[in-house]
C-alpha positions in Angstrom: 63.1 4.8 21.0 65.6 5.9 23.7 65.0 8.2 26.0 66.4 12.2 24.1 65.9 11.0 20.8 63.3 12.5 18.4 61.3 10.8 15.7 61.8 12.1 11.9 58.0 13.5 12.1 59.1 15.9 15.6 62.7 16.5 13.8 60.9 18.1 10.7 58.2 19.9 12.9 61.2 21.5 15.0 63.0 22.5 11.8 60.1 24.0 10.3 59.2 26.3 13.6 62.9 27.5 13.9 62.8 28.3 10.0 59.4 30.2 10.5 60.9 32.2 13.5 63.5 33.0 10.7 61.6 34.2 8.3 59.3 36.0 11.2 62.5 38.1 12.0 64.0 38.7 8.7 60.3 40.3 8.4 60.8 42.3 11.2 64.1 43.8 10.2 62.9 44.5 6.7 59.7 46.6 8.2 62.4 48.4 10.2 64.4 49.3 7.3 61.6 50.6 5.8 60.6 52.7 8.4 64.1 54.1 8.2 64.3 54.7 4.7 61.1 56.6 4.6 62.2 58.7 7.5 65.6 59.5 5.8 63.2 60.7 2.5 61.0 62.8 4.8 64.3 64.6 6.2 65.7 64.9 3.1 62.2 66.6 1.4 62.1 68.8 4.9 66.0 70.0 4.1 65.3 70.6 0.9 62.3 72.6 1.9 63.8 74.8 4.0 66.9 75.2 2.0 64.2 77.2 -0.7 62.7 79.1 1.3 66.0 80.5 2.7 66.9 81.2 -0.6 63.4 82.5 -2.0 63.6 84.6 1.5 66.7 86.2 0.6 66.2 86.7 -3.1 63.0 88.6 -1.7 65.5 90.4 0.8 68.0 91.8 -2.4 65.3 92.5 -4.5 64.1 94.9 -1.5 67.6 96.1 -1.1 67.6 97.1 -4.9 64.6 99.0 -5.2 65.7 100.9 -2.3 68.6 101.3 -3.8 70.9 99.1 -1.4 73.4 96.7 -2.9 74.9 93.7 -2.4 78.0 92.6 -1.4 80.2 89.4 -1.2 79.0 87.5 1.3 75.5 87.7 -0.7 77.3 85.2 -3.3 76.8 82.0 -1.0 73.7 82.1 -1.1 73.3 81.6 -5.1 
C-alpha cells in the first residue's frame, strides 16, 4: 500500500463516522424545530389568552355602563 491510500476496512470506518455526524446534526436541527414549534403554541395560547380577557373585561365594562344607564356607541362594535 502506497503511502495516502486507505484500506476498504478504514474507507468504511470513515464513511460510517461522517454518516453518524449526519445523523447527529439532523438530530440537532430537529430538537430545534421543536423547541420552536412549542414556543410558537405557547404564544399563540398567551394571545389567545389575553385576547379574552380583553373582551370578557369589556363586556363587564358595557354591562356596567347599562345598568347605570350609559350606552354604547360605535367604536364598542370592534370589540364583538
Amino acid at each position: 500500500m502506497q503511502d495516502g491510500e486507505m484500506c476498504s476496512h478504514e474507507l468504511e470506518k470513515l464513511k460510517t463516522k461522517a454518516t453518524l455526524m449526519n445523523m447527529f446534526s439532523l438530530g440537532v436541527v430537529a430538537i430545534g424545530l421543536n423547541n420552536v414549534r412549542l414556543g410558537w403554541m405557547r404564544h399563540e395560547n398567551t394571545k389567545k389568552a389575553n385576547r379574552e380577557a380583553e373582551r370578557a373585561a369589556w363586556e363587564r365594562k358595557i354591562r356596567r355602563e347599562e345598568m347605570e344607564g350609559g350606552r354604547r356607541d360605535a367604536r364598542d362594535e370592534r370589540y364583538r
